[in-house]
C-alpha positions in Angstrom: 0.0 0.0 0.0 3.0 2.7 0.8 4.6 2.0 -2.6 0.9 2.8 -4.3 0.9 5.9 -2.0 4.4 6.6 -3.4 4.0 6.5 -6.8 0.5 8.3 -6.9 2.7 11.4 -4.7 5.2 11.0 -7.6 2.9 11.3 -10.2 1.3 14.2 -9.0 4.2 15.7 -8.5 5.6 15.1 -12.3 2.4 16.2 -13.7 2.8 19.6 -11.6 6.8 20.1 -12.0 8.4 23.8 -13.4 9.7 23.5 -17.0 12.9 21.9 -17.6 16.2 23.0 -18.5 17.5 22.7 -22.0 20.2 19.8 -22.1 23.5 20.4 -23.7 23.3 21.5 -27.3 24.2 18.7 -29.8 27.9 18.8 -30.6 29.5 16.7 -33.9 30.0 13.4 -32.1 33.5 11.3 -33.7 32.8 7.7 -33.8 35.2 5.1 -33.8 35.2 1.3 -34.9 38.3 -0.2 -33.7 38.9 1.0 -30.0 38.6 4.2 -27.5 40.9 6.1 -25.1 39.8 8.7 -23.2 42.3 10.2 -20.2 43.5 13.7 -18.9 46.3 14.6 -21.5 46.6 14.2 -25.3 49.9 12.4 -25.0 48.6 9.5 -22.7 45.6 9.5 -24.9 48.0 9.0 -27.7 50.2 6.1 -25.9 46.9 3.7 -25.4 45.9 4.4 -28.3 49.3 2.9 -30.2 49.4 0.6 -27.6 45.7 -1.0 -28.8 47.2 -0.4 -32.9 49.9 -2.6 -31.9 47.7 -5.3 -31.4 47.3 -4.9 -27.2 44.4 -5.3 -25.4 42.2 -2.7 -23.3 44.5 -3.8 -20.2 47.5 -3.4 -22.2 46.6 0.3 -22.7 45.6 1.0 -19.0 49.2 0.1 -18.3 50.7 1.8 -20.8 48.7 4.7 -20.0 48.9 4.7 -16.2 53.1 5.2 -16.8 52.7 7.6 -19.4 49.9 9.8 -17.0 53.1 9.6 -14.2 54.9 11.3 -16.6 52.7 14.1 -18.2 49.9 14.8 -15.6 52.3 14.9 -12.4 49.2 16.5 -10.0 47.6 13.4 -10.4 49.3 10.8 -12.3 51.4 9.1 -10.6 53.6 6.1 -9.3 53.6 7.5 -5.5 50.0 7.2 -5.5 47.3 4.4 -5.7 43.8 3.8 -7.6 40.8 1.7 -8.4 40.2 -0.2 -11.6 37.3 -1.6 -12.7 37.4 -4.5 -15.7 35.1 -6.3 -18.0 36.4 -8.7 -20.7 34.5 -8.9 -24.2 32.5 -12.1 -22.8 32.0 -10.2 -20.0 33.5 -11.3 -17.3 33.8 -8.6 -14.2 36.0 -7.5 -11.7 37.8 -5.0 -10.0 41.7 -4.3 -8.3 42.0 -2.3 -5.5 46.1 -0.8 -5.6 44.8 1.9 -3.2 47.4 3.0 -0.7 47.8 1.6 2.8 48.6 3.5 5.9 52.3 2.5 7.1 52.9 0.1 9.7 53.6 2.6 12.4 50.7 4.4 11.8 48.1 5.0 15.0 44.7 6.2 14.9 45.5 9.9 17.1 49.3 10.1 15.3 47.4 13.8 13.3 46.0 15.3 17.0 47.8 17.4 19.0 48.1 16.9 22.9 44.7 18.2 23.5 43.1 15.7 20.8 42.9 18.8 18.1 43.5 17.9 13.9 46.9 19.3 13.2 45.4 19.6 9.7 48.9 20.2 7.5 50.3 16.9 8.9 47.6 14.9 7.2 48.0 17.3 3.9 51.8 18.2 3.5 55.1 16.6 4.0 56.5 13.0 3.9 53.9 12.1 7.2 50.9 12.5 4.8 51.9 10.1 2.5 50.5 6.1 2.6 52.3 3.6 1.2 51.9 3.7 -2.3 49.9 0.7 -4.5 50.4 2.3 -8.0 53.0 0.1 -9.5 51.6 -2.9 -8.0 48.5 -2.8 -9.3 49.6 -2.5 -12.9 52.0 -5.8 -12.0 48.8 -7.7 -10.7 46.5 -6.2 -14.2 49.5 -7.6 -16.7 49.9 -11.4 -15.0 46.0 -11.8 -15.1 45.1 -10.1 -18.4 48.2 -8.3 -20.6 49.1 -9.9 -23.8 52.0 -7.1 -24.9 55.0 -7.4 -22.4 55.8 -5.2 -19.4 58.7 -3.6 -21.0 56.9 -2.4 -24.2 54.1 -1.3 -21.9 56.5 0.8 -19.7 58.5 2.1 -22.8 56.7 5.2 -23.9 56.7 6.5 -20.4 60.5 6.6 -20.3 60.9 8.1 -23.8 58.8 11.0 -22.3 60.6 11.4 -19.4 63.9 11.0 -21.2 63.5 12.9 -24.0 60.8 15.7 -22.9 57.7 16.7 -24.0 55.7 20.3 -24.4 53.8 21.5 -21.7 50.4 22.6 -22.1 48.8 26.3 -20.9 47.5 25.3 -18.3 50.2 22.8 -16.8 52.5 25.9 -17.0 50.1 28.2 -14.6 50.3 25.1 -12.7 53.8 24.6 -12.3 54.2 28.3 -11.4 51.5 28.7 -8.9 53.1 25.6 -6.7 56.7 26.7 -7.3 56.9 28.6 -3.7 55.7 25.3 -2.2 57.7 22.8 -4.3 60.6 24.6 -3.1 59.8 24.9 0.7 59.2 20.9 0.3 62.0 19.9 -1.7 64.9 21.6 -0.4 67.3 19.5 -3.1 65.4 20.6 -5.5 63.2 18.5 -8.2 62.7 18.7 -11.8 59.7 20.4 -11.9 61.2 23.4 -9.9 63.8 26.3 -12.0 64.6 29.8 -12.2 62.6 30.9 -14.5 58.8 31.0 -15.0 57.4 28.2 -17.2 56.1 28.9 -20.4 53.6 27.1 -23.1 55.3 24.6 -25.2 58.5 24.6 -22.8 59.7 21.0 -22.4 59.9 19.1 -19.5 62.6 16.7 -18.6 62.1 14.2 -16.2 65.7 12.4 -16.0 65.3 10.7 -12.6 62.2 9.9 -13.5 63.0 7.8 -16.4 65.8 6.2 -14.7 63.0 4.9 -11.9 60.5 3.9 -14.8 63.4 2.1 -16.0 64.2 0.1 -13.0 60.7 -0.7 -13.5 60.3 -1.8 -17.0 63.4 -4.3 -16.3 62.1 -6.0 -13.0 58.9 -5.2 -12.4 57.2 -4.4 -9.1 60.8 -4.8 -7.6 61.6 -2.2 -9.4 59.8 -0.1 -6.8 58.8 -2.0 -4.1 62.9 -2.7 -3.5 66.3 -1.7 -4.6 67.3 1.6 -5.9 64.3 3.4 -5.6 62.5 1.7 -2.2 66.0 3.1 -0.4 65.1 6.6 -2.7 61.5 6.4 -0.8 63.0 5.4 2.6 65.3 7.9 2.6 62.9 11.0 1.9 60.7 9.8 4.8 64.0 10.3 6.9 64.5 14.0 5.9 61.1 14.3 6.7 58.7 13.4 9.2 57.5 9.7 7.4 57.6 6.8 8.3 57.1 4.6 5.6 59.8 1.5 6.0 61.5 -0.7 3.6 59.4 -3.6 4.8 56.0 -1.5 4.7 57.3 -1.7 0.8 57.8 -4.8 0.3 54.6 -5.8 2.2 52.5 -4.2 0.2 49.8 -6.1 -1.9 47.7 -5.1 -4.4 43.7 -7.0 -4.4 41.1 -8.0 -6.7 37.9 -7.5 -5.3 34.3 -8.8 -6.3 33.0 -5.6 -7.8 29.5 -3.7 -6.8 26.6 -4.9 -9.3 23.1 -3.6 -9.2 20.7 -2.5 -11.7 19.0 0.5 -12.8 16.0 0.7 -15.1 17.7 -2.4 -17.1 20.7 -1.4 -16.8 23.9 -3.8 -14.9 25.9 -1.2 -13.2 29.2 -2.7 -12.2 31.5 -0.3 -10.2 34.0 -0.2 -7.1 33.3 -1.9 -3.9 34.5 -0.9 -0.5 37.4 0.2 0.3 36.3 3.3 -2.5 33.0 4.4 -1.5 31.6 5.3 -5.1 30.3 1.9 -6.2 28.1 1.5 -3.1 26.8 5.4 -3.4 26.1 5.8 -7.1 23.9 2.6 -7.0 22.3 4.0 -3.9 21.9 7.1 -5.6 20.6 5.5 -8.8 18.1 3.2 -6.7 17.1 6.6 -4.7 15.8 8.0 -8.1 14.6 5.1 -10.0 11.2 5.8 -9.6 11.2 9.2 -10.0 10.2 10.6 -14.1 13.4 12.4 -14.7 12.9 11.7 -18.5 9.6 13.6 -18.4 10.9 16.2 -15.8 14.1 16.7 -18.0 17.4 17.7 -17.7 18.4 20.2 -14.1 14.3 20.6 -14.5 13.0 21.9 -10.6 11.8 18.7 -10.0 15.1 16.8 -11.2 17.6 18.6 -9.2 15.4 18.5 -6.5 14.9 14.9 -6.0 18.8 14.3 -7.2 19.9 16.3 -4.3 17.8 14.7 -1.8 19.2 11.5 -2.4 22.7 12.9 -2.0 22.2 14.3 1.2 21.0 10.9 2.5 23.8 8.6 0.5 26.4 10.9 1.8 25.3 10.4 5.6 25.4 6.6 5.0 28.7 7.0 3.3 29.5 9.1 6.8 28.8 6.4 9.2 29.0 3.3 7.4 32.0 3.0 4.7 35.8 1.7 4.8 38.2 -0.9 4.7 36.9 -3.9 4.0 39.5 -6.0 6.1 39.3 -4.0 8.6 35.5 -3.2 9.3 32.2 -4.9 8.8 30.8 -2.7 5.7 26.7 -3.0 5.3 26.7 -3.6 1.7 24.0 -5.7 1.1 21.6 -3.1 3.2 23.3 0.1 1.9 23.0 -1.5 -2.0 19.1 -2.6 -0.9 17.2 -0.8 -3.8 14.1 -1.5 -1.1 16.6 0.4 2.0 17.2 3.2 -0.8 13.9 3.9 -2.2 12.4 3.9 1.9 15.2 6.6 2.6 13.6 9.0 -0.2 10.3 8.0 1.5 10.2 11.5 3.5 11.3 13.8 0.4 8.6 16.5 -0.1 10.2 18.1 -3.3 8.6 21.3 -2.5 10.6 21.5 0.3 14.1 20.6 1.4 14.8 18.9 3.7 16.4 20.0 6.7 20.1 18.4 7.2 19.8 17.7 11.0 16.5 15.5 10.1 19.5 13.0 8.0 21.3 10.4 9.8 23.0 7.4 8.7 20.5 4.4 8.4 21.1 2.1 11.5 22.0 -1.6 10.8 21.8 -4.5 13.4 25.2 -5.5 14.3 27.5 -2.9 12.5 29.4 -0.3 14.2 41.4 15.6 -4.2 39.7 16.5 -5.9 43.1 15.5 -7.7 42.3 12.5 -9.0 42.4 11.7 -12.7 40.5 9.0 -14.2 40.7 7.1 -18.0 38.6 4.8 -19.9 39.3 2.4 -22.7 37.7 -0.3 -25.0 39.8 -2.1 -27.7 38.8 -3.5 -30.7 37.3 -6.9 -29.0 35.0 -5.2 -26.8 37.1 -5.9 -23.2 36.8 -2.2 -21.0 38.3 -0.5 -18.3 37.5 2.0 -15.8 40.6 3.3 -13.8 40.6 5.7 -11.5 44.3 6.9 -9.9 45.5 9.7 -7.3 47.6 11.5 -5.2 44.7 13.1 -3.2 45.1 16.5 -3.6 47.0 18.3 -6.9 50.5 17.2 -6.3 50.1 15.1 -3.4 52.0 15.6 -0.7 54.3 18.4 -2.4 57.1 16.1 -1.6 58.9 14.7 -4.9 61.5 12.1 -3.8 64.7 13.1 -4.2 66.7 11.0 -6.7 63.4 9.1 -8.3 61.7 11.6 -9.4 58.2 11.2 -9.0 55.5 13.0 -6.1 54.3 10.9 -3.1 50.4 11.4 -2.5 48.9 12.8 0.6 45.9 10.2 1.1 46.2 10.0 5.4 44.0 12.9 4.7 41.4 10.7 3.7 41.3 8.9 6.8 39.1 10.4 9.4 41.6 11.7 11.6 39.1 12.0 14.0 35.3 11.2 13.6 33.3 14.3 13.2 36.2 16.5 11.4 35.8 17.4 7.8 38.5 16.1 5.7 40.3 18.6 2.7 37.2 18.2 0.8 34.8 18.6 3.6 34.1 14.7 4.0 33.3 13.5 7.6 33.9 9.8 8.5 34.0 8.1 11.6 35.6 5.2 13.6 35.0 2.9 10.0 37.5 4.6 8.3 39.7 5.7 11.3 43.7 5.5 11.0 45.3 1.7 11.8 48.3 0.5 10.5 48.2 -1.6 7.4 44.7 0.0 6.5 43.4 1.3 3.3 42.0 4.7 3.4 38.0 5.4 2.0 38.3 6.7 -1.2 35.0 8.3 -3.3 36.9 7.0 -6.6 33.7 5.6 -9.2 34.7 3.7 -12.0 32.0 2.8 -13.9 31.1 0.2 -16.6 27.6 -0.5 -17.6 25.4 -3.4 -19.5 22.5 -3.2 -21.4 21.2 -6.6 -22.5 24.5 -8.7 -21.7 26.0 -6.1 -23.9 29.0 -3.6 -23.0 27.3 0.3 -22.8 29.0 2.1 -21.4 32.8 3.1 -19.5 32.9 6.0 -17.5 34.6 7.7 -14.3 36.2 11.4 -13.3 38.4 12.8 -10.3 37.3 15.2 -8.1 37.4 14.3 -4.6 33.9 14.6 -2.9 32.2 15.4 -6.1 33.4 11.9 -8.1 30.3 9.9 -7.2 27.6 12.5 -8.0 29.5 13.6 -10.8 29.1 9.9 -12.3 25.7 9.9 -11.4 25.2 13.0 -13.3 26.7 11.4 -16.5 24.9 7.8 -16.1 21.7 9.9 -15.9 22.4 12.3 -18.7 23.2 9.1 -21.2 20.3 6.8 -19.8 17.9 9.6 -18.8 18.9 12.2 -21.1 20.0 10.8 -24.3 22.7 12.4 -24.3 26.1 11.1 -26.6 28.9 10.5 -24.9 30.5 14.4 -25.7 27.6 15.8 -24.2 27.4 14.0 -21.1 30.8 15.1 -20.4 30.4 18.3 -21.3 27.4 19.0 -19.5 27.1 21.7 -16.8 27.3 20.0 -13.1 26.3 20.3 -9.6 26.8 18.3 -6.0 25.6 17.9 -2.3 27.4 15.9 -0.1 24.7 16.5 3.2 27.2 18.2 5.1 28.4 20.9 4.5 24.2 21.9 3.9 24.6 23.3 0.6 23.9 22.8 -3.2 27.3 23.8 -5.5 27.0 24.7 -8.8 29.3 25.7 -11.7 28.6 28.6 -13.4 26.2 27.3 -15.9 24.6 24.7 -13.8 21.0 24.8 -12.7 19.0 27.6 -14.7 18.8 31.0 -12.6 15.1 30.8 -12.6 15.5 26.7 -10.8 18.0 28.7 -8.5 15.7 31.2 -7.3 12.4 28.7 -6.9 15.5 26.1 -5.0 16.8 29.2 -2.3 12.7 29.9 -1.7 11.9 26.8 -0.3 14.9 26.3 1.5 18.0 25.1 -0.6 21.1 27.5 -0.5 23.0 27.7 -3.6 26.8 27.9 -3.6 28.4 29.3 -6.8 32.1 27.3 -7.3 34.2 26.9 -10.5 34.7 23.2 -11.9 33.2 20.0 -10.9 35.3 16.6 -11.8 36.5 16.0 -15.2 34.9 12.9 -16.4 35.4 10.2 -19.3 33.1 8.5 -21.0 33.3 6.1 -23.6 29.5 4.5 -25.1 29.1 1.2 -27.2 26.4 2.4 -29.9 24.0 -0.4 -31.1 25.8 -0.8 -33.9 29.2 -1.7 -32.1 30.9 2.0 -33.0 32.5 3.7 -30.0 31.5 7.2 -29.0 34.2 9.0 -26.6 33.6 12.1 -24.2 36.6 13.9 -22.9 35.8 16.5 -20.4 36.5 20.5 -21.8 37.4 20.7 -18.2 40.8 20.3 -18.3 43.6 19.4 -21.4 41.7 15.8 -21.6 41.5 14.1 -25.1 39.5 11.7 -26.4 41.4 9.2 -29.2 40.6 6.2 -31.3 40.9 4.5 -34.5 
């Protein structure tokens, strides 16, 4: 009887909603037969895509590419970081690897509190303390022995031919370079590659030598490479002019893990994303299941009614996300109640969309016995139809600041995504609790979403972004504007974006986001608007019905979409 009830309110409520905003216009939309890449930069673009011409598989390419990205896209590529990827072959067969970094052995859960129990917030943010051990190279040795079919040198190889020999910098990565020169050099007192005299300009060329003399230690043995040797005493070392405390045993310890992905359905749809210990796979089929029943079709695109009923399902995903998500091996995660379409759909049961909904109504759903946004993110599908969804990070844009001397490459900052203590925001205004508190040998939560969806036992689509907090809605947002919208893979991308997270109490919205008419009838009854440049910068790849590949790279940033 409640779910007739439900659906008559619904109704109604469709039937009455404002007009809806115009999606996207239609942009010229490149197809391609024989395989996609879609990442952050045009030259890793280009590497996976040579790397499918030669003959290698999807894998092949997310290898290829992850070592080129450490190279070109230093704020979030990366070897000193970790990630999440998410794999389906061409007979589809699922699953996902979990490389996401692990706090150090002598980590403790108050080591980022002062004496009085206080967050000494920069400890967690800056400096060779913030840093977890890294899972980067790892997880690229565990993807080629399941599923490469190149070998691990040609793979590595064009990563060390751009470090070695150079390549152009783009606009932006120049403003970038100069804007975090005062703190490269108050981290890096021996200086680092990245750091001269001069301001850098467009087109100037970046030379990575110790770099390419790590990646090379690499190519010829492996996870060894990194995990011992040359460059684990380089690591070791750097935590000793520091504060860190990442040991040469923490290194060799460290194991990347395949994990039984998250798979639920929406409107006929297989979603198949991350599982615990990233968060996104559990929220954006929450979030999905929390709209299902609503017409968003009908209402269209950031319509009143859309947006309204979006964000009330982010406020209440995010408190569950709160209270309920982390390590898997360390904590009992809910995920068959928190994945319950039934549990999701009863959460929205309170939502009056002409009203919001007042924050400290929200709590985390109570279960019987439980207790940077600069990410960067690729997608690719080869000729045979296999796909992958990787999402990799430093945390925030150059990690820790700290690049280790000698090697070359930036060590991440992802402590900060442990909840240093429950109730305290982290750097993107995520709270946690004792699930996802500091303990040695732990992986942090993470809110990385890659995405792959079916349609009829058929691949659909491949999609994911960075972006810290705003990486699960930001998905959502794309799933919907491709399955709700119709909109091609370009446009999705490319469409104008906004995010709640419950708390802070507060819609964000880039500049063209939600119509100023939906703003004004939104801050009436009770939402409050919060104006903010740009939210994630996603890729998409879609499998049209007649097997062509369309590909979205986001205008966000210098990303490029590539094929053949």
């Amino acid at each position: 009887m409640k779910n007739v009830i439900y659906l008559i309110i619904i109704s109604f409520l469709s039937f009455g909603c404002r007009t809806s905003q115009q999606s996207p216009t239609s942009t010229n939309q490149t197809e391609y037969q024989n395989g996609a890449v879609v990442t952050a930069h045009p030259l890793a673009s280009k590497v996976g895509v040579d790397i499918l011409k030669k003959g290698g598989n999807a894998v092949d390419a997310a290898i290829a590419v992850k070592f080129a990205l450490a190279v070109v896209y230093p704020n979030a590529g990366n070897l000193g970081g970790g990630g999440f990827m998410v794999y389906r072959s061409k007979t589809g067969e699922i699953t996902s690897l979990d490389f996401r970094e692990k706090a150090p052995a002598a980590a403790f859960k108050d080591m980022y509190l002062d004496k009085d129990g206080n967050p000494i917030t920069d400890l967690s943010l800056y400096g060779q303390l913030a840093t977890g051990v890294p899972g980067a190279v790892a997880g690229m040795d565990e993807a080629f022995k399941k599923y490469a079919s190149l070998s691990w040198k040609e793979l590595v190889q064009p990563a060390i031919e751009l470090a070695e020999k150079g390549f152009a910098i783009t606009k932006r990565q120049a403003s970038e370079f100069n804007e975090y020169k005062s703190d490269f050099i108050k981290f890096n007192p021996n200086g680092a590659a990245i750091i001269k005299n001069e301001e850098w300009k467009e087109g100037d060329i970046f030379v990575q030598k110790e770099l390419a003399e790590t990646l090379k230690r690499i190519a010829k043995d492996g996870r060894d490479g990194f995990y011992k040797g040359k460059t684990a005493d380089y690591i070791v070392a750097e935590m000793k002019r520091g504060n860190g405390i990442i040991t040469h045993k923490d290194l060799e310890d460290y194991q990347a893990i395949w994990r039984q992905p998250i798979v639920g359905e929406y409107k006929g749809h297989k979603i198949i994303s991350m599982p615990p210990p990233s968060s996104g796979g559990i929220a954006l089929l929450a979030l999905l299941q929390s709209v299902e029943k609503y017409p968003l079709a009908k209402w269209g695109f950031q319509s009143d009614s859309t947006v309204r009923a979006m964000v009330e399902a982010e406020r209440r995903v995010y408190a569950d996300r709160a209270t309920h998500l982390g390590d898997p091996d360390f904590y009992k995660v809910p995920v068959e109640h928190l994945t319950s379409a039934e549990y999701n759909r009863s959460r929205m049961a309170n939502v009056s969309l002409a009203k919001a909904t007042s924050n400290e109504t929200i709590k985390a759903g109570v279960f019987p016995g439980y207790e940077s946004e600069q990410t960067t993110h690729y997608s690719i599908v080869d000729k045979d139809g296999n796909a992958v969804s990787l999402t990799t990070t430093i945390n925030g844009s150059y990690g820790s600041l700290v690049w280790v001397d000698g090697a070359g490459f930036l060590l991440n900052n992802e402590m900060d995504d442990f909840s240093v203590k429950p109730g305290t925001p982290n750097m993107y205004g995520l709270l946690g609790g004792k699930a996802n508190s500091v303990e040695p040998g732990k992986r942090m939560l993470s809110a990385m979403t890659p995405t792959i969806i079916e349609k009829d036992g058929k691949l659909k689509m491949v999609v994911g972004t960075p972006g810290g907090s705003t990486i699960i809605t930001s998905v959502f947002q794309t799933i919907l504007n491709v399955l709700e919208f119709g909109m091609t893979a370009q446009e999705s991308v490319s469409a104008p974006r906004f995010h709640h997270q419950w708390k802070p109490d507060r819609i964000d919205v880039e500049a063209k986001a939600i119509d100023e008419n939906t703003r004004i009838s939104l801050e009436k009854d009770g939402y409050k608007i919060h104006k903010r440049g740009n939210i994630g910068r996603v890729e998409n790849i879609i499998v049209l019905p007649n097997g062509k590949l369309q590909a979205g790279a986001d205008h966000r940033g210098d990303d490029t979409a590539m094929g053949y």
